[in-house]
Steps between C-alpha positions, in 0.01 A plus 500: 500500500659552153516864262279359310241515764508890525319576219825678377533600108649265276806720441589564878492145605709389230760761608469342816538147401798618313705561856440191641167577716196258447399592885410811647682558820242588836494906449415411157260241552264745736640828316439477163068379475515777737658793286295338183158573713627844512485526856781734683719262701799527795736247466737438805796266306869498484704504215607145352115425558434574125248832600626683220358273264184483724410844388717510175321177339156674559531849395645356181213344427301732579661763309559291201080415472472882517786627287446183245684571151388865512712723315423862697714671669592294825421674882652398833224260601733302804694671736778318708630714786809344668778650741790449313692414194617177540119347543358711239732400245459091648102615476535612112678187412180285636306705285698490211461122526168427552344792238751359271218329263311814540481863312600629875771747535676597876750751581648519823647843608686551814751830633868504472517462127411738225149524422510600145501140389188465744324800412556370117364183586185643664450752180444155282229367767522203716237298663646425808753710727748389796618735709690622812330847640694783475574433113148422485419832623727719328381349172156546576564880612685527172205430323613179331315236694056490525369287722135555408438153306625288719346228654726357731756576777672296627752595866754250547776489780258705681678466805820604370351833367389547850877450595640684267278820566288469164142530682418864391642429130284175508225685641529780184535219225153355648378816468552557121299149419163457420273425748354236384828304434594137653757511751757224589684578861768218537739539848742214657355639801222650589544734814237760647648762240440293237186374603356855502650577138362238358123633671608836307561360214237162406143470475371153659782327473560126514817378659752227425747418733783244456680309766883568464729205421596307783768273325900543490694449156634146524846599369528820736746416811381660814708610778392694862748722698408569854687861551519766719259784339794736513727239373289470142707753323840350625402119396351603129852674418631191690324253264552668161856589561587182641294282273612721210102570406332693237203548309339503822161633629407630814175567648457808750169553680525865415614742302739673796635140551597475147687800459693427901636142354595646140742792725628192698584346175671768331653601808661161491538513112260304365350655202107521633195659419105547625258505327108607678207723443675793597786497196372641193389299152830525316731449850307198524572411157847588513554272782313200346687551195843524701411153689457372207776587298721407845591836566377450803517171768223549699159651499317553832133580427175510674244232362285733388744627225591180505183470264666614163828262556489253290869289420503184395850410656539657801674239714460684862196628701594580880235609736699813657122486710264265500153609375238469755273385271595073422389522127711761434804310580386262231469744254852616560688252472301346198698747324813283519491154389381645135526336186694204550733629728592399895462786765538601861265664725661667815320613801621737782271455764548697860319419833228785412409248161499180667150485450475599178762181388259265724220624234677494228620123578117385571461685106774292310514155727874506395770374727719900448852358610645722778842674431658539860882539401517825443626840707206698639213213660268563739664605855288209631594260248248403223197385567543157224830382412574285200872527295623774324596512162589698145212681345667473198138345256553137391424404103536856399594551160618924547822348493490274153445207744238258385201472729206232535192625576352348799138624375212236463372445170163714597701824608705453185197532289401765715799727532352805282488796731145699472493850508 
């Protein structure tokens, strides 16, 4: 299927075409006739699956065949609620881009900042507004923000607001819609919780669900260490101090976990720091912008606010746990390997995860090379052997090196990211 067979408007598809998309991706594909039929819709997709252009593309159009060339004064007719900064402002680029042939105007407001600029911004009238809750909410008691044109609402990350403890401001935000409104519920996952929000929430919903990658980055190394659980801490200061490591990523099933390997870290003076759905908007922030900037080496977050992360070079991803769900892992550690550049993928994995690693290896079909030479093993000796190594990434140009990308031609002409 092409754009062109969506019955989109002139203006959006040629915003399209202009980055580089001819085909829709699968939560496009089955989103998008869907949203145009004005039907209320749960979509269960992770990011890098191009949803928010599932639901962007479509409320564009529909907005711009209702808002035409009119000249009145414009009303909040789209409402995007998301959990935190990072996505909303990654949410009112995708907007910016594909209403950027139209008379369309977005503002995307979030806490931590002033909100004079905001507030200013919402005085002149905009069509469509992105937003994290609480800011939402404080605007909206403030008197600067009516919801009662709008037609749609769309609740993205809706797992992550769960998380994060934004269910009762979510739940308050619904309430200030129109009832007769078309809602959009999109989750990565879609647990009981969830499940009975989006029941709250929709009217006869139709559902779209999109299998999760099951494919490794060709140019992403990936290495397995078979380690006492209680030995974790002591071999990820091992490998970054010995290895001389930074920029590096680590994944923690939970938020307790993450905050326990960032004290080991310190403790051992490595500059660390967490970030999860318990730190606040700007801490978050703060911390992302600290990674960044290499203020800090190493970032241990859950995969949840994993979500907003997104860094082009980031040359390290170590699995400090392994997820217990095999697509996840995939999703992970596709955020090395970006852009050109070689990456490593490092897994800790204890007796207690053994099974999780056999599912994760029937996922990928790759041949993970073992890394046995090292201090802390298994006290019963690893259960695969194969010879250890550096896990320093080959071809990577961080360093000025030159690299050769070892990417077919198709995933060269496919290496846009969707958001």
């Amino acid at each position: 299927m092409l754009f062109e067979d969506l019955s989109l408007s002139k203006s959006i598809q040629r915003a399209v075409y202009e980055q580089g998309y001819t085909n829709p991706t699968p939560i496009q594909e089955q989103s998008i006739p869907l949203v145009l039929a004005g039907k209320d819709l749960i979509g269960c997709a992770q990011t890098g699956t191009g949803k928010t252009a599932a639901f962007a593309i479509p409320i564009i159009h529909q907005l711009h065949r209702i808002v035409g060339s009119s000249k009145k004064a414009k009303q909040i007719r789209a409402l995007v609620v998301t959990p935190t900064r990072e996505l909303a402002v990654q949410i009112g680029q995708s907007f910016d881009t594909y209403a950027k042939y139209t008379n369309l105007t977005q503002l995307t407001i979030f806490g931590g900042v002033s909100q004079n600029p905001q507030v200013d911004a919402l005085k002149s009238g905009v069509d469509i507004l992105i937003a994290t809750p609480g800011r939402l909410l404080d605007l909206h008691k403030q008197g600067f923000i009516d919801l009662d044109h709008l037609h749609a609402l769309v609740l993205d990350e809706a797992d992550q607001m769960l998380d994060m403890g934004f269910v009762n401001d979510v739940k308050k935000i619904v309430k200030l819609t129109p009832k007769n409104r078309q809602t959009l519920f999109f989750s990565a996952t879609m647990p009981i919780a969830i499940r009975e929000l989006a029941e709250m929430f929709l009217t006869n919903p139709e559902t779209v669900t999109v299998s999760p990658v099951s494919s490794t980055a060709e140019n992403v190394e990936q290495h397995v260490y078979f380690v006492e659980k209680t030995e974790k801490r002591n071999l990820l200061y091992h490998l970054i101090k010995n290895q001389d490591l930074s920029d590096v990523l680590v994944f923690s099933r939970t938020k307790h976990g993450a905050d326990n390997v960032v004290k080991a870290l310190r403790k051992n003076g490595i500059a660390a720091e967490a970030i999860h759905g318990d730190k606040s908007q700007n801490a978050r922030q703060r911390v992302l912008e600290a990674f960044k900037n290499k203020e800090v080496g190493v970032l241990v977050a859950t995969d949840i606010a994993a979500r907003g992360i997104d860094i082009d070079q980031l040359p390290y991803v170590i699995n400090f746990d392994l997820p217990n769900i095999p697509e996840t892992y995939v999703h992970r550690i596709g955020r090395t390997g970006r852009a050109g550049n070689g990456g490593v993928a490092i897994s800790f994995c204890s007796k207690d995860e053994h099974g999780y690693w056999k599912d994760i290896q029937k996922l990928i079909k790759v041949d993970v090379k073992t890394v046995s030479d090292h201090p802390y093993p298994w006290h019963s000796g690893n259960p695969e052997t194969a010879p250890g190594g550096s896990t320093k990434p080959k071809n990577s140009n961080r360093s000025g090196g030159a690299h050769k990308s070892r990417k077919s031609d198709a995933s060269k002409q496919n290496k846009k990211r969707w958001y």
